[in-house]
VOLUMDO-619884 format. One record per residue: residue in one letter; x, y, z of N, C-alpha, C in turn. Coordinates in steps of 0.2 Angstrom, whole numbers, plus 5000, padded with zeros to 4 digits. Layout:
residues N
  code    nu    nv    nw   cau   cav   caw    cu    cv    cw
     A     X     Y     Z     X     Y     Z     X     Y     Z
...
This chain:
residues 308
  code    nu    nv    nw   cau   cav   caw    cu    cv    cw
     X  5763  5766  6521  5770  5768  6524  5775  5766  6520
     X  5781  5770  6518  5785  5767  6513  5790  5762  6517
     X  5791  5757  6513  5796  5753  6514  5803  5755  6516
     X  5806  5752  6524  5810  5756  6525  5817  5751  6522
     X  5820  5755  6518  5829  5752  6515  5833  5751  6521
     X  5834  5741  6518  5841  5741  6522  5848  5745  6518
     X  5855  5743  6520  5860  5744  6519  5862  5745  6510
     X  5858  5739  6509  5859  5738  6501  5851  5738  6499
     X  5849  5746  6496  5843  5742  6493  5840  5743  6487
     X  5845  5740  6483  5843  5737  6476  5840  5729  6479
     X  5846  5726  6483  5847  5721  6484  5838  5718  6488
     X  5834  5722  6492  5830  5724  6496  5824  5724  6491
     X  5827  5730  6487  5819  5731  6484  5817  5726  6477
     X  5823  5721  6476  5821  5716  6470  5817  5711  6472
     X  5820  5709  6479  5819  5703  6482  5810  5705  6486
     X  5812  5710  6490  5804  5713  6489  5797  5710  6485
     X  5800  5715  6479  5797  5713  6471  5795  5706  6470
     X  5799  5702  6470  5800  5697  6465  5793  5693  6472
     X  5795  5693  6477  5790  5692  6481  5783  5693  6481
     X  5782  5700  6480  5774  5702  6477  5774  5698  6471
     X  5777  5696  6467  5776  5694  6460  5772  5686  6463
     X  5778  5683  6465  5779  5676  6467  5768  5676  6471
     X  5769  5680  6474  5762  5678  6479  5756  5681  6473
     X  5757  5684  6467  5750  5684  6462  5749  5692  6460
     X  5753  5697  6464  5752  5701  6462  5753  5706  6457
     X  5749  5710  6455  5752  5713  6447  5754  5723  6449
     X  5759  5724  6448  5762  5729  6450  5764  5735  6447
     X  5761  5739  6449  5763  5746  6445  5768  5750  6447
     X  5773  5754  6444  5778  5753  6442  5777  5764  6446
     X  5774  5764  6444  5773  5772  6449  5771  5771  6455
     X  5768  5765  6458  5764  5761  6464  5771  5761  6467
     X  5776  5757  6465  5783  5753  6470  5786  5760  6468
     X  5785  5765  6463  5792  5770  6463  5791  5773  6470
     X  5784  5774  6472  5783  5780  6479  5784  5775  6486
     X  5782  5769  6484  5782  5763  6491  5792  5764  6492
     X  5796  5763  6486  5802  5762  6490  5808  5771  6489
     X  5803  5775  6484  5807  5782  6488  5813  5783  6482
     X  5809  5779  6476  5815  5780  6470  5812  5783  6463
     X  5815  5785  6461  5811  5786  6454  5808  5780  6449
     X  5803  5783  6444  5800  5780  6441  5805  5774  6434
     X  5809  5778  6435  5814  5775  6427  5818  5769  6432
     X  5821  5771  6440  5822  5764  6443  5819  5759  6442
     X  5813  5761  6445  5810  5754  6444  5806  5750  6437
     X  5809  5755  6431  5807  5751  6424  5814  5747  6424
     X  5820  5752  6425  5825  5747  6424  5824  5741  6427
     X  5822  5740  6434  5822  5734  6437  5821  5729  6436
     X  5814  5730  6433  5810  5726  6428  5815  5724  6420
     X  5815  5728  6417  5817  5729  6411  5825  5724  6411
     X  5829  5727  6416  5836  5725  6416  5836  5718  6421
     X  5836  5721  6427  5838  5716  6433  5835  5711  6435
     X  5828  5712  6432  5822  5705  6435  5823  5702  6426
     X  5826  5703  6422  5821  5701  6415  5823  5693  6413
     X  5827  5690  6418  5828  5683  6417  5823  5679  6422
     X  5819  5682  6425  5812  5680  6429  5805  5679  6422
     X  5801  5672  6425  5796  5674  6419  5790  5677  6423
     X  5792  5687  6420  5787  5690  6421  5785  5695  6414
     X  5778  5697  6415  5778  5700  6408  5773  5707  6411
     X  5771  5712  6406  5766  5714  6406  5761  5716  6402
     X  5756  5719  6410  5748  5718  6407  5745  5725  6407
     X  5743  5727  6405  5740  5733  6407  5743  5738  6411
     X  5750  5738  6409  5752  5743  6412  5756  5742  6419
     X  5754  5735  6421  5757  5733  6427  5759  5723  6426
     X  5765  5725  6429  5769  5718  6430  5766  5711  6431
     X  5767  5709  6431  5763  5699  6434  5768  5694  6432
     X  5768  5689  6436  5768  5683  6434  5770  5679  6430
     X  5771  5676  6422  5768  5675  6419  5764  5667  6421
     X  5758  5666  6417  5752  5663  6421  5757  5655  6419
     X  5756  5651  6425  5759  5643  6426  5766  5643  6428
     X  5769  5649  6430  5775  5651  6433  5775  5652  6440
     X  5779  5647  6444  5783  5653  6450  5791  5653  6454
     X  5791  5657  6455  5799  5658  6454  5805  5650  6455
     X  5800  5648  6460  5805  5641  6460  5803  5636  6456
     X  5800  5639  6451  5801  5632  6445  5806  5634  6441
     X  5806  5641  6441  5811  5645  6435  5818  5644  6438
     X  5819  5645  6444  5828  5647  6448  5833  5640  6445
     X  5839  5641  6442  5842  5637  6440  5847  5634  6448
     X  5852  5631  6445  5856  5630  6452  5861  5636  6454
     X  5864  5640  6447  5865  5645  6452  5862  5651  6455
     X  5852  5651  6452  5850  5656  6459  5851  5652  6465
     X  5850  5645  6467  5849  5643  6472  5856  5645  6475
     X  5862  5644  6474  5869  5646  6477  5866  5655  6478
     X  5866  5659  6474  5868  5665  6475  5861  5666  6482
     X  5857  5664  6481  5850  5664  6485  5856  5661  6493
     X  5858  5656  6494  5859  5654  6500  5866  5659  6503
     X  5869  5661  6498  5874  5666  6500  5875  5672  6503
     X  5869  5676  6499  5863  5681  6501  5861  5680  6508
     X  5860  5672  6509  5856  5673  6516  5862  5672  6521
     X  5867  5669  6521  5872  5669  6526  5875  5675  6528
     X  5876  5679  6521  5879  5686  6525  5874  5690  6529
     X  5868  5690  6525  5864  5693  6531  5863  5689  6537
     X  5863  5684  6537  5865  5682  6545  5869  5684  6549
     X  5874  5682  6546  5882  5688  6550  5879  5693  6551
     X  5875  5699  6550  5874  5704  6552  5871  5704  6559
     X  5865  5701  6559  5859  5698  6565  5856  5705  6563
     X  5853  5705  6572  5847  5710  6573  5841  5710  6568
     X  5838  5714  6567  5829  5717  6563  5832  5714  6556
     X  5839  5718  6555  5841  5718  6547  5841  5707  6546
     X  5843  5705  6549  5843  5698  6547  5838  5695  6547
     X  5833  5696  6550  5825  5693  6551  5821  5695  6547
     X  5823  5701  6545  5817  5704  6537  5822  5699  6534
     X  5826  5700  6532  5831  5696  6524  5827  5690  6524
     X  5828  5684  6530  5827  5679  6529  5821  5678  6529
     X  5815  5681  6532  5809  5681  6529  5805  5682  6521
     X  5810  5688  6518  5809  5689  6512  5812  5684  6507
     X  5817  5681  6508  5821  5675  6505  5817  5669  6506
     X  5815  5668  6511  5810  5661  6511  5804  5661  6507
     X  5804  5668  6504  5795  5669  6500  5800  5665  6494
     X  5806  5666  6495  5807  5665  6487  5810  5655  6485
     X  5812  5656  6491  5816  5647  6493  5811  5642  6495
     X  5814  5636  6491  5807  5634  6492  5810  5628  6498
     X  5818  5628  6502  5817  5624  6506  5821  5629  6512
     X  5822  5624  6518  5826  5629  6524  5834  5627  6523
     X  5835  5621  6521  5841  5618  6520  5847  5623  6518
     X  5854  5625  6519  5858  5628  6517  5864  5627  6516
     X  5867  5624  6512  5876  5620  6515  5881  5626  6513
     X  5879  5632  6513  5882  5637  6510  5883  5642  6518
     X  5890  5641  6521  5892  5645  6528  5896  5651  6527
     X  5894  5657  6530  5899  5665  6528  5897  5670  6536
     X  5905  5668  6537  5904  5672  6544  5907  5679  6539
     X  5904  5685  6544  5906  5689  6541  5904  5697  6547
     X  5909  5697  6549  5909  5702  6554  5907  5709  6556
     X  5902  5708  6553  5898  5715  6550  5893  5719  6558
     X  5892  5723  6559  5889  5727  6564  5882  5728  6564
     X  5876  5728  6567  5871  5728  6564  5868  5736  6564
     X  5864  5737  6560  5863  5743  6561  5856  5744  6557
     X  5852  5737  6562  5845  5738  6562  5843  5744  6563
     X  5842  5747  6568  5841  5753  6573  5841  5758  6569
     X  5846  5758  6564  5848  5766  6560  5845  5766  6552
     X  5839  5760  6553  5836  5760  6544  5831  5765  6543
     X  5829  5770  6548  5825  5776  6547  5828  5781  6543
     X  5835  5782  6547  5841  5785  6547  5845  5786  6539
     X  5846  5780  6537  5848  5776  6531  5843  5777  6526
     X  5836  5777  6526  5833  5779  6521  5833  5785  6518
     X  5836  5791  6525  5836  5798  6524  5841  5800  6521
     X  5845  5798  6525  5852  5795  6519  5857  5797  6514
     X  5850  5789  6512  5849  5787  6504  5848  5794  6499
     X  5844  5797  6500  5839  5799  6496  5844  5806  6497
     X  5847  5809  6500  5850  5812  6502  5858  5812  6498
     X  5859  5806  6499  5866  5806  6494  5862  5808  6486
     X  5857  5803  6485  5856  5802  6477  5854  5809  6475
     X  5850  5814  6479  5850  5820  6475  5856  5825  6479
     X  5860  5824  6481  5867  5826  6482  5864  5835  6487
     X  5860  5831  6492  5858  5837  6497  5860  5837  6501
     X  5864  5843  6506  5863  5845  6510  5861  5844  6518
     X  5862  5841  6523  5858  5842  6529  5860  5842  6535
     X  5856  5843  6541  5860  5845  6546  5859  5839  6550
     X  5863  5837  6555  5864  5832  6560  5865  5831  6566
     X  5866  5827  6572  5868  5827  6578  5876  5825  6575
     X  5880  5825  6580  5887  5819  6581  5889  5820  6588
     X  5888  5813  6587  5892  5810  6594  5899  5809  6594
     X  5903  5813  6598  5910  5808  6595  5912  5807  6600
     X  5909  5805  6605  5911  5802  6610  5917  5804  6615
     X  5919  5810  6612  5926  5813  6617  5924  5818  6621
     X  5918  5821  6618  5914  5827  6620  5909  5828  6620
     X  5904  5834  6621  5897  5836  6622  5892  5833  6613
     X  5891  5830  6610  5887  5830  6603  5887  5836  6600
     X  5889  5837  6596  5886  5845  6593  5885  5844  6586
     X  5881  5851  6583  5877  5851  6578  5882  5850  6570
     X  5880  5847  6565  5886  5848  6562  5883  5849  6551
     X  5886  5851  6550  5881  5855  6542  5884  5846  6537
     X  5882  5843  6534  5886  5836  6530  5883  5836  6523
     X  5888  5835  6518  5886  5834  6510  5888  5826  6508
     X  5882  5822  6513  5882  5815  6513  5886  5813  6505
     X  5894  5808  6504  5893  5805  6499  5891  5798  6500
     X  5890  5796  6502  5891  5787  6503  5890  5785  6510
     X  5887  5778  6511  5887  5775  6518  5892  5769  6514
     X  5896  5768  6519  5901  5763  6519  5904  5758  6525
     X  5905  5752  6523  5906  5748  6528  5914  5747  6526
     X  5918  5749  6531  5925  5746  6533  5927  5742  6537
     X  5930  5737  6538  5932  5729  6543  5924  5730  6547
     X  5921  5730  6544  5913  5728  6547  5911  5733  6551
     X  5913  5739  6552  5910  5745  6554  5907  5750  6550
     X  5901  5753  6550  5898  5755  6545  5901  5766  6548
     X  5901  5768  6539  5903  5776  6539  5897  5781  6535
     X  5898  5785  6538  5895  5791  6531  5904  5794  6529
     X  5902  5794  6524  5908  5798  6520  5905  5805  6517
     X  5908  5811  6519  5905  5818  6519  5911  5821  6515
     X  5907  5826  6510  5912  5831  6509  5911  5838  6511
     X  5918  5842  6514  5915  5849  6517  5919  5853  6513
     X  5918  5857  6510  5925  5860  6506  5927  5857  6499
     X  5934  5856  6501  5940  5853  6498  5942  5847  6500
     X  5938  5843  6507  5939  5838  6508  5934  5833  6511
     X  5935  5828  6512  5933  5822  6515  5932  5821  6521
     X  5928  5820  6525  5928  5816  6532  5923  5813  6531
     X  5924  5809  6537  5920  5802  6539  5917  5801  6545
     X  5910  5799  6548  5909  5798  6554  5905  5793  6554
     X  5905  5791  6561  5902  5782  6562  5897  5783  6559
     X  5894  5781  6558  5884  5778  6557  5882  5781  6562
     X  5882  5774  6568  5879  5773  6572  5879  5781  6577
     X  5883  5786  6577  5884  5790  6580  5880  5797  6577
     X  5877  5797  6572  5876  5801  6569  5867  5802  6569
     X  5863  5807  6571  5857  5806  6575  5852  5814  6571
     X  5846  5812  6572  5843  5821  6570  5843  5822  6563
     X  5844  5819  6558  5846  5818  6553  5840  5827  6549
     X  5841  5831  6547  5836  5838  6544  5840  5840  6539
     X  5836  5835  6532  5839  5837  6527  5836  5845  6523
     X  5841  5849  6519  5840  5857  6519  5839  5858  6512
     X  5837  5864  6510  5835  5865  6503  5842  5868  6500
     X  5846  5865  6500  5854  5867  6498  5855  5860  6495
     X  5860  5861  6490  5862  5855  6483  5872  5857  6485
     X  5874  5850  6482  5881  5850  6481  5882  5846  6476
     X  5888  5848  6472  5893  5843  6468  5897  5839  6469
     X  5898  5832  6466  5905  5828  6466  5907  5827  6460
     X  5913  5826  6461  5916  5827  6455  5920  5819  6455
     X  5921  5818  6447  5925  5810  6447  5928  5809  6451
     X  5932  5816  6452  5941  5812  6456  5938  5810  6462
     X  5931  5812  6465  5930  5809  6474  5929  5802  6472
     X  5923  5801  6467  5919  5794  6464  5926  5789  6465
     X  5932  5793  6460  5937  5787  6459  5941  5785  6467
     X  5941  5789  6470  5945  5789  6475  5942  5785  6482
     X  5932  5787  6480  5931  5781  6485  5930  5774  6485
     X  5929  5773  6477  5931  5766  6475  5936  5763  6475
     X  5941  5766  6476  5947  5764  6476  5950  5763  6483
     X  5947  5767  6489  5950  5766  6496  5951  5758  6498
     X  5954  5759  6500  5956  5752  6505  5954  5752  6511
     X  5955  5758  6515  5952  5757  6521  5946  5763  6525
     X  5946  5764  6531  5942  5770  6531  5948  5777  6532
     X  5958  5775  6530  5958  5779  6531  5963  5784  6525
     X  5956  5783  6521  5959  5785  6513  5959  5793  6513
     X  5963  5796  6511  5963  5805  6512  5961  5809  6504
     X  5958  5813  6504  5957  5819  6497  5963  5821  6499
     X  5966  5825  6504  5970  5831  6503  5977  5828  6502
     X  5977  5821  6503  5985  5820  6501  5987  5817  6493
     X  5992  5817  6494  5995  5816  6486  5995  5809  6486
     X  5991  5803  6480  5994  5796  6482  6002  5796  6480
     X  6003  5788  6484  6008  5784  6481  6010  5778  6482
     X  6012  5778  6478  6015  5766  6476  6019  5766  6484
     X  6016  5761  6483  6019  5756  6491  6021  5748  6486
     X  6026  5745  6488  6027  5738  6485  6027  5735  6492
     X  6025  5728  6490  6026  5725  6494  6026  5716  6492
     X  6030  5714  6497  6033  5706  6496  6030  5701  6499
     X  6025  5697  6496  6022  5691  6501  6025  5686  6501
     X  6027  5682  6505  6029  5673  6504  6023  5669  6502
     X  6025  5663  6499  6020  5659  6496  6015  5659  6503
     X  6016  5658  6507  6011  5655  6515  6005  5659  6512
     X  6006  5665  6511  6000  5668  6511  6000  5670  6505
     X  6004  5672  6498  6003  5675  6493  5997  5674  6489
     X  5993  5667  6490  5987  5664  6486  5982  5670  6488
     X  5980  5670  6496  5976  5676  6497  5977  5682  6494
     X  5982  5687  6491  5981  5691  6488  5980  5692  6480
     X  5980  5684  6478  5978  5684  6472  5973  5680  6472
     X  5968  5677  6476  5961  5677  6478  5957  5682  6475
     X  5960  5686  6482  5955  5694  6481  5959  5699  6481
     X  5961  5700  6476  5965  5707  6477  5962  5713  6479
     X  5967  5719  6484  5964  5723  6486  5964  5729  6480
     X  5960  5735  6482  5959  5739  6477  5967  5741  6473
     X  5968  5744  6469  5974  5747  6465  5979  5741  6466
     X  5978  5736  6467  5984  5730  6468  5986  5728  6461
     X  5992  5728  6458  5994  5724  6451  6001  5721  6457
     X  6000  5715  6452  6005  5709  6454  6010  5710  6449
     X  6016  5713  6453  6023  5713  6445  6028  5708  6445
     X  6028  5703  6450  6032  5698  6450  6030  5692  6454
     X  6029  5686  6451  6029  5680  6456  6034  5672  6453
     X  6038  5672  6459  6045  5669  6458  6040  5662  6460
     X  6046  5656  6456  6047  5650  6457  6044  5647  6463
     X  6045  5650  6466  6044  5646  6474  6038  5649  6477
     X  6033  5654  6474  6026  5656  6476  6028  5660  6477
     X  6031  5665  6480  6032  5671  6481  6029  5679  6478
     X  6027  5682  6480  6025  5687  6473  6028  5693  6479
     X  6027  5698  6470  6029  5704  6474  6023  5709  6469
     X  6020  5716  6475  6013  5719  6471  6016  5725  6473
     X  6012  5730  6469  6010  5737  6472  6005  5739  6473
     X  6003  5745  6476  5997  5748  6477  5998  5756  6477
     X  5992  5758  6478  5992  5765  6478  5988  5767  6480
     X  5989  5771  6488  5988  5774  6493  5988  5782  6493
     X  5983  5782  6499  5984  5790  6501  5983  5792  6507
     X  5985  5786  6512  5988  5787  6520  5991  5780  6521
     X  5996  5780  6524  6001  5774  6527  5998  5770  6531
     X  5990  5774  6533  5987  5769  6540  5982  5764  6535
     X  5983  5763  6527  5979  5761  6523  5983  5754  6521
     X  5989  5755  6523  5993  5751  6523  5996  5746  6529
     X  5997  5750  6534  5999  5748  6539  5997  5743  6542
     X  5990  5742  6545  5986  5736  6548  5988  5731  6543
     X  5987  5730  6536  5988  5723  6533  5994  5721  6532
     X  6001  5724  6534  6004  5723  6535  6006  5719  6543
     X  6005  5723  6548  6005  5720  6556  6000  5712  6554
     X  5994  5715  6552  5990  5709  6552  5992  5701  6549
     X  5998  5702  6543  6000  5697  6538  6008  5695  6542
     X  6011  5701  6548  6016  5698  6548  6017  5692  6551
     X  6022  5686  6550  6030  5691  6545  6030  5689  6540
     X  6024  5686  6538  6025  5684  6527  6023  5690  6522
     X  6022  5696  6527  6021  5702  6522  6025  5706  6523
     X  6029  5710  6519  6034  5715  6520  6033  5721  6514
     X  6036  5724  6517  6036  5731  6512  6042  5732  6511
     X  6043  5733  6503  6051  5735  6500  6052  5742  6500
     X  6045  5746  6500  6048  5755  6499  6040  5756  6499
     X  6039  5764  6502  6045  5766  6504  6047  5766  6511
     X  6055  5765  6512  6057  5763  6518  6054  5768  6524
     X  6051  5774  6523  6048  5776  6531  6041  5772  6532
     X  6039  5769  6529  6032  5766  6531  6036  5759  6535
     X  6041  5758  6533  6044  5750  6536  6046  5752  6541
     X  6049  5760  6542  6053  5763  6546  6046  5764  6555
     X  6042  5764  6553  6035  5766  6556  6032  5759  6559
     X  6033  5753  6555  6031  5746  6557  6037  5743  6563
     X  6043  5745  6562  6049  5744  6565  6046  5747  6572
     X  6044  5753  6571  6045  5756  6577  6039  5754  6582
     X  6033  5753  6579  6028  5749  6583  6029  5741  6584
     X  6034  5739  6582  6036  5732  6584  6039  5733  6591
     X  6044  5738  6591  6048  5740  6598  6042  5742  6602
     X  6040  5745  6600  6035  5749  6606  6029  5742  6609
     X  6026  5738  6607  6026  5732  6607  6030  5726  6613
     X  6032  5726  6609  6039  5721  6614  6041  5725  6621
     X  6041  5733  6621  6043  5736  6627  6036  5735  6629
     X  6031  5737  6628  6024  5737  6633  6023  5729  6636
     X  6025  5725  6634  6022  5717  6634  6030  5718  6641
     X  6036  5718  6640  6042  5718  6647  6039  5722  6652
     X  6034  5728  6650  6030  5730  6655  6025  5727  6660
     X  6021  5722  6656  6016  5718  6659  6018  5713  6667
């Protein structure tokens, strides 16, 4: 039975590996390409690229050990951080998806001990790893398939999707679809029936750049980007030179910590929540109808609250 994929399964299917490796086994490389549902050249890079700081080697055609080694004599100190790191966010998630992670990471750790804490408000979406494997395989050969959706406002009905990507935004998980000339998005968890078709599609760069570059789930193809500036006080200016958001360049930061950035959007609701969520140390210099739209949900606000 193949191994079913969580959410990230490079991440799944090395640690997987390195497992078999760890417990003595010797592994063929067309043997794991059908076990996890990916081609045969994945799995040489894996080896070849991704594991080759592991001491393993080959014999006969198949992967091993090499003899007098096992993973936790090799791991330096920073496998062990990246290793407990790995394991706290999969905790944040819970459910099936946290109890396979941490069982497969304990093949790899040689204690329970962890001083490394990451909450992280992620959704779980045990339930839908059948779903997600179907997917997977689905976006990678860029097919086609039919679907349930639930949208909760009406009856479910049937729906034709050119799966690009599963994506998590503020810890809810999406399919990003393209139909046409555009984009939509639907929950995960709402989407059901999964019959993928003997029909093929194309993306093209400008989707690739546009979804690497969203900020939220409510990034659009059809509209035109544009610069947003925006002003933080020091209280919180550190955070966005922490981690900057996507397209984020810092053009100015005054004496007294201040900065000022821009970004580059392609709906105002991608900007809007980090705005509400940062005030009042975050503000927006232009363009003024997006300030003009914050003003207005501050009143509306303040009237519903004299309502209560």
């Amino acid at each position: 039975m193949p191994y079913k994929h969580n959410y990230d399964k490079i991440l799944t299917r090395l640690t997987v590996i390195l497992s078999k490796l760890n417990d003595g086994e010797l592994l063929s490389v067309k043997e794991l390409s059908e076990e996890f549902g990916v081609d045969v050249r994945t799995i040489q890079r894996d080896f070849n690229e991704r594991l080759s700081a592991f001491p393993i080697e080959k014999e006969k055609k198949k992967w091993k050990m090499k003899d007098g080694f096992r993973i936790e004599k090799s791991k330096s100190i920073e496998d062990e951080i990246v290793l407990d790191i790995i394991e706290k966010m999969t905790e944040s998630i819970g459910g099936a998806f946290s109890t396979k992670a941490h069982k497969l990471l304990s093949k790899i750790k040689n204690e329970e001990f962890n001083p490394i804490y990451a909450k992280l408000n992620i959704e779980d979406i045990s339930e839908k790893f059948s779903d997600i494997q179907i997917l997977e395989n689905t976006i990678k050969e860029k097919r086609v398939l039919d679907a349930i959706y639930d949208n909760e406002r009406s009856k479910p009905y049937k729906t034709t999707l050119q799966p690009l990507k599963i994506a998590n935004y503020e810890g809810f998980w999406y399919l990003i679809t393209k139909k046409e000339d555009e984009l939509r998005k639907y929950y995960l968890k709402n989407i059901s029936q999964l019959k993928p078709k003997d029909e093929f599609f194309e993306i093209t760069q400008e989707i690739e750049d546009l979804l690497e570059n969203s900020i939220s789930i409510w990034f659009s193809k059809t509209a035109k980007p544009f610069e947003v500036t925006l002003y933080a006080e020091s209280e919180i200016a550190k955070y966005f030179k922490r981690r900057a958001l996507p397209t984020q360049k810092i053009t100015s930061i005054l004496e007294n910590g201040d900065i000022e950035f821009t970004l580059t959007i392609t709906d105002e609701m991608e900007i809007i929540p980090i705005i509400q969520y940062w005030m009042p140390y975050l503000h927006i210099i232009e363009p003024q109808w997006i300030a003009d739209i914050i003003d207005e949900n501050i009143l509306q606000y303040k009237q519903k609250r004299e309502q209560l």
